[in-house]
C-alpha positions as CSV (number, residue, x, y, z in Angstrom):
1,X,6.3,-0.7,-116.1
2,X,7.0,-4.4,-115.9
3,X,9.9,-5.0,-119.1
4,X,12.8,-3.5,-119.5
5,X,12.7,-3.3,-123.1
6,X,11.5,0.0,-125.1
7,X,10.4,0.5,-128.4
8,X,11.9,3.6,-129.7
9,X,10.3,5.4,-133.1
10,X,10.3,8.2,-135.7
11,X,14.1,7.5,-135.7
12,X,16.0,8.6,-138.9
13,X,17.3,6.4,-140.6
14,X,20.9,7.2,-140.5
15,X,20.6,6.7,-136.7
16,X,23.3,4.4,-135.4
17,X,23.0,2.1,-132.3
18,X,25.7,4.0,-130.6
19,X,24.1,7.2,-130.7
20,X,20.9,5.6,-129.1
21,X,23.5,4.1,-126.2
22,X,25.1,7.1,-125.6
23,X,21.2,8.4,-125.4
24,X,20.0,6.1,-123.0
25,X,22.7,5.5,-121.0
26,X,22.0,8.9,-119.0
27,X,19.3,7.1,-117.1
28,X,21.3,4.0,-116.5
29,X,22.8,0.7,-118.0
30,X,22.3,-0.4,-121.7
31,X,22.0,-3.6,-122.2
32,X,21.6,-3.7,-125.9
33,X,20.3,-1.7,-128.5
34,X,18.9,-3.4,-132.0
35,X,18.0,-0.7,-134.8
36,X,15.8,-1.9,-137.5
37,X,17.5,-1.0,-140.6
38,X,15.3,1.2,-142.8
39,X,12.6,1.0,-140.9
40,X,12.5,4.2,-138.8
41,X,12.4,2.2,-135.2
42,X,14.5,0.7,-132.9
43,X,14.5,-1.3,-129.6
44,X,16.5,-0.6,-126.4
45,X,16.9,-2.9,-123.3
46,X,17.6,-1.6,-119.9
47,X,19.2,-3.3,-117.0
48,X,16.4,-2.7,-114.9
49,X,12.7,-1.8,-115.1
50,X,12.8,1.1,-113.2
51,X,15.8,2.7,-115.7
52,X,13.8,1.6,-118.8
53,X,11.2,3.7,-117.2
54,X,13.4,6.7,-116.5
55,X,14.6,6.7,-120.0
56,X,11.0,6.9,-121.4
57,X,9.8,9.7,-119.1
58,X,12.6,11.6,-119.5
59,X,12.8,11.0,-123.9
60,X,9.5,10.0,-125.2
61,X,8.7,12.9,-127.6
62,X,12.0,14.8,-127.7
63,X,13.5,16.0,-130.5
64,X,16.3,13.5,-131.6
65,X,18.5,14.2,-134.8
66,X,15.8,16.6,-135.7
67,X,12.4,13.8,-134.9
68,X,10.1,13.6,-132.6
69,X,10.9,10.3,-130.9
70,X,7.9,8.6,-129.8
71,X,9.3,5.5,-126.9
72,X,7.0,2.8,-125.2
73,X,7.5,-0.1,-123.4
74,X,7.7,-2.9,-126.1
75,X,5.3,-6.0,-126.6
76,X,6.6,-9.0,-126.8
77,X,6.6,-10.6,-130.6
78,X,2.9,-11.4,-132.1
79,X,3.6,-14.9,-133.9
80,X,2.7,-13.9,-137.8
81,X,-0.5,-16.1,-139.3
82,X,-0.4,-17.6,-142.1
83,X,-2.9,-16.3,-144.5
84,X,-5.7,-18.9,-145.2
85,X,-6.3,-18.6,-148.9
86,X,-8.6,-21.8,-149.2
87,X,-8.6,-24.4,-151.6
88,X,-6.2,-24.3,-154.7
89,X,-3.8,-22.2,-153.3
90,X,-5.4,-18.6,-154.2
91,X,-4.0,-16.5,-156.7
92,X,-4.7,-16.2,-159.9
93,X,-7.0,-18.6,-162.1
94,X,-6.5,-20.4,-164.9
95,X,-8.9,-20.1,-167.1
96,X,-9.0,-19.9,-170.9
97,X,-8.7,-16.5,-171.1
98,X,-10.8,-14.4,-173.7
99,X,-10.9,-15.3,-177.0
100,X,-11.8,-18.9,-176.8
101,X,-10.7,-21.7,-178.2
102,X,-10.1,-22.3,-182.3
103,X,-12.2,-23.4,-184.9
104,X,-10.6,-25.2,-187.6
């Protein structure tokens, strides 16, 4: 394992980052600990690679506040793409709609 960062999932969402410290820290020194509010996951950081991967041998896919958690070594940040939607902008048209136009 090269990072010293770990994605950490199928949390509950009443989780706090405090309990994940207090987790962690049996396999060595927290850096930080970022929960992602409503979302289930989380991310630790480790002082050292060889602790992050301590903490995963030792907790990926133990039961945590009643989940399995499921921990990996986390990827670095894809850069989101925008969504090409062509000419005009997408979306709807504006068209005339049914029922034509009037006659007078």
């Amino acid at each position: 394992m090269e990072g010293k960062r770990l994605y950490v999932g199928n949390l509950t969402y009443s989780v706090k980052e405090d309990q994940l410290k207090d987790l962690f820290s049996q396999y060595g020194e927290v850096v930080s600990v970022k929960i992602i509010e409503q979302k289930g996951f989380g991310f630790v950081e480790m002082a050292t690679s060889e602790e992050a991967q301590a903490a995963m041998d030792a907790l990926n896919k133990t039961v945590f506040e009643g989940r399995t958690m499921r921990i990996d070594e986390a990827r670095p940040m894809q850069p989101r793409r925008e969504f090409d939607r062509g000419p005009g902008g997408g979306g709807y048209g504006r068209g005339r709609g049914h029922g034509g136009g009037r006659n007078y």
